[in-house]
KOLGUPA-287049 format. One line per 2 residues: for each residue y, z, x of C-alpha. Coordinates in steps of 0.5 Angstrom, whole numbers. Each point is the difference from the previous one (the first is absolute). Example, Ala and Ser with C-alpha at 12.3 -4.5 7.8 and 13.67 -1.06 7.14 Angstrom:
BEGIN
-9:16:25 | 7:-2:2
END
This chain:
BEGIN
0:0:0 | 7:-1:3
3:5:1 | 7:2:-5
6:-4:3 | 5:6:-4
-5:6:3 | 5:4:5
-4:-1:5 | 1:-9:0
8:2:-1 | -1:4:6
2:6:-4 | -5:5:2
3:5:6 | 4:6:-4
4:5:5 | -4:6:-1
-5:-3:4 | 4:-5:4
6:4:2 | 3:-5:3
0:-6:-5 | 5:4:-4
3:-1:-5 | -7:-4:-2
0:-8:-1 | 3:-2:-7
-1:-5:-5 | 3:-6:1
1:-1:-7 | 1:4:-6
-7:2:-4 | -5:5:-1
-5:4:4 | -6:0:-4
-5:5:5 | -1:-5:6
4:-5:-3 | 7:-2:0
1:-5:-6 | 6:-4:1
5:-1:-6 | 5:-6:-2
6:3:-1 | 4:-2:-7
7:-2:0 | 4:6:-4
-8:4:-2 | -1:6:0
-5:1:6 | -5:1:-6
0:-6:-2 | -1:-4:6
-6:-3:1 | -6:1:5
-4:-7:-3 | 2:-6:-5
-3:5:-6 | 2:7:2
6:4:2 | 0:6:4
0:5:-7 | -5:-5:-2
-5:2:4 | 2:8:1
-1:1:-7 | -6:-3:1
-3:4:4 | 3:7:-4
7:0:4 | 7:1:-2
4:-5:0 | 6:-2:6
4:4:-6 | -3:7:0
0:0:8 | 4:3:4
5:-5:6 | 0:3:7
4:-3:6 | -5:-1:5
4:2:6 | -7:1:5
-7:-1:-1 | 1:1:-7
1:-8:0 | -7:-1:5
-7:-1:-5 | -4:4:4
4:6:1 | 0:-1:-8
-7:0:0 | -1:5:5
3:5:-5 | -2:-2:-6
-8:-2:1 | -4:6:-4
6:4:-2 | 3:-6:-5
-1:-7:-2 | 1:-5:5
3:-5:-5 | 8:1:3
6:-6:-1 | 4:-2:6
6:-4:-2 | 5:-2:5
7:2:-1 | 8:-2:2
3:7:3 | 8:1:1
3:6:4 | -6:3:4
-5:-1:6 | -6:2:2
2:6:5 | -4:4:4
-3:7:-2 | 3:6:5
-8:3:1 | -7:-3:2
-5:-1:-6 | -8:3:1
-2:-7:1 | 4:-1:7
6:-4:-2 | 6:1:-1
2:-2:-8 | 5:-3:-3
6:2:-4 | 5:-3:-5
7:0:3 | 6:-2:-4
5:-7:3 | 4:-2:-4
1:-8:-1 | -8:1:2
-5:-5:-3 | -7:-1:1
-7:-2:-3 | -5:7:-1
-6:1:-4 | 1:4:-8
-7:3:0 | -1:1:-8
-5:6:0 | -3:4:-8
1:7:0 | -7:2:3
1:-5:6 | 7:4:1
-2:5:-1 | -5:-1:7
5:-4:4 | 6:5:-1
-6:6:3 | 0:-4:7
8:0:0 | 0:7:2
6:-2:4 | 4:-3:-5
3:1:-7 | 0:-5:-5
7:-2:-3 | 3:-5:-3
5:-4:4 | 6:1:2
5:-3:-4 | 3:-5:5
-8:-3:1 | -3:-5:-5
-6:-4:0 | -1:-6:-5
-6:-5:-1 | 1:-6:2
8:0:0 | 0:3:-7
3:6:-3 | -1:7:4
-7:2:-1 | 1:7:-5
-3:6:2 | -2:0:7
-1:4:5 | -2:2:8
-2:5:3 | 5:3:5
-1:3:6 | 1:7:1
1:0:7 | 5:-4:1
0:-7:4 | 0:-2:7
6:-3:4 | 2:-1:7
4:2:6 | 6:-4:-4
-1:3:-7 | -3:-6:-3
-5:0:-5 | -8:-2:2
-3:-6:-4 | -7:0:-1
-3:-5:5 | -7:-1:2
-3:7:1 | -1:-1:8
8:-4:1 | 2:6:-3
-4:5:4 | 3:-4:6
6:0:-2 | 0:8:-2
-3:3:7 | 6:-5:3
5:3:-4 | -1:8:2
-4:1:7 | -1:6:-2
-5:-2:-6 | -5:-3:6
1:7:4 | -2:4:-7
-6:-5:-1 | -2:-2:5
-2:-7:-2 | 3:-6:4
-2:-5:-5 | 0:-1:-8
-9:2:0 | 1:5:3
6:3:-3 | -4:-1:-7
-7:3:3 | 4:6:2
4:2:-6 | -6:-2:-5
-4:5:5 | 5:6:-1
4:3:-6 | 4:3:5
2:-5:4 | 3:-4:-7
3:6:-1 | 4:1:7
2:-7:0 | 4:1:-7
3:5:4 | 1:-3:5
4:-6:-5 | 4:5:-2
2:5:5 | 3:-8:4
4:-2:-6 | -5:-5:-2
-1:1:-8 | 5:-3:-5
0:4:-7 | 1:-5:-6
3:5:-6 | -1:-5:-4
-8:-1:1 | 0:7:0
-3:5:-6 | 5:2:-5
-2:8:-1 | 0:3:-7
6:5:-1 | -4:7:0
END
């Protein structure tokens, strides 16, 4: 039998960072579409439809096919913004296999006014993850995972680092140029987001540029780890929960970490 030209391992979409913490952020889709267990099945995006209604074959749309398989709709999910690994099919379905159902639309989407930033802390895994970070006049293309209320629920338990928030008032994301998408959300760091000697904000890159680009851009990251290249940096952090808290420390006592009051958790008045 030939193997199935849109199972994640032909689209090359296998490796999550969890495992391979130097392919963070993970690979993501090359289209809009729905992850579907092992597979990633592409949608054909409709000017000015709801996601919903767009179509995965000639006779099915994306709704079509959720109910079929007892699922809500794209109407009765919840929009994030993927800003990290969030965007990544494998990393989605690390997180969710044999907690929910591996049945998750993915749906591309124009956003003004924010970047992918990067975390002022180190992950578990090893690596160093992203955060958003609000530029004005910015514009780019991320991923609107579209989760039910038990798939959130499991996704929002790994982010122990972040708070689910609505966007910021100066950010948009519309679909496919249309009006701003309501209701959406994304997870905020709690830590902060990384910048450099002259202030300026880390973009998201490749997780080994950006390993570089951290070690070169304080000495003293290197000393207190000891590692001289982005595997080893990964290997030492992923080994010791200490460590990771050391070089948070560290990022902070030097200056390295921007507070965004705005991506940050409104507090309820006691």
């Amino acid at each position: 039998m030939a193997p199935d030209p849109r199972s994640l391992a032909a689209l090359g979409l296998t490796r999550d960072p969890v495992a391979y913490p130097l392919t963070y952020p993970g690979r993501l889709p090359a289209e809009s579409g729905l992850l579907d267990g092992d597979r990633f099945l592409a949608l054909r995006e409709r000017t000015g439809a709801f996601p919903g209604g767009w179509a995965l074959d000639a006779a099915t749309t994306l709704d079509d096919l959720l109910r079929s398989r007892g699922a809500p709709p794209l109407a009765d999910r919840h929009p994030i913004l993927a800003v990290g690994s969030n965007g990544s099919p494998a990393q989605l379905r690390r997180k969710l296999a044999g907690h929910a159902s591996v049945l998750l639309p993915l749906t591309y989407a124009t956003v003004r006014g924010l970047v992918c930033g990067v975390s002022a802390h180190v992950s578990g895994p090893g690596y160093v993850p992203a955060a958003p970070v609000r530029v004005g006049g910015a514009t780019g293309r991320l991923v609107v995972l579209w989760p039910d209320d038990a798939q959130l629920s499991v996704i929002d338990a790994t982010e122990p680092n972040y708070h689910l928030l609505p966007l910021p008032g100066t950010v948009t994301v519309s679909l496919d140029g249309g009006a701003p998408l309501a209701g959406c959300r994304l997870y905020a760091g709690r830590h902060g987001c990384l910048v450099d000697r002259d202030g300026d904000p880390f973009h998201l890159t490749g997780q080994a540029e950006l390993l570089t680009a951290l070690l070169a851009d304080l000495p003293g990251l290197g000393r207190l780890t000891g590692a001289r290249d982005p595997g080893e940096f990964a290997a030492r952090a992923r080994r010791d929960p200490g460590l990771r808290e050391r070089i948070r420390v560290l990022w902070r006592r030097e200056g390295r970490v921007l507070e965004q009051p705005e991506l940050s958790r409104k507090e309820t008045p006691s």
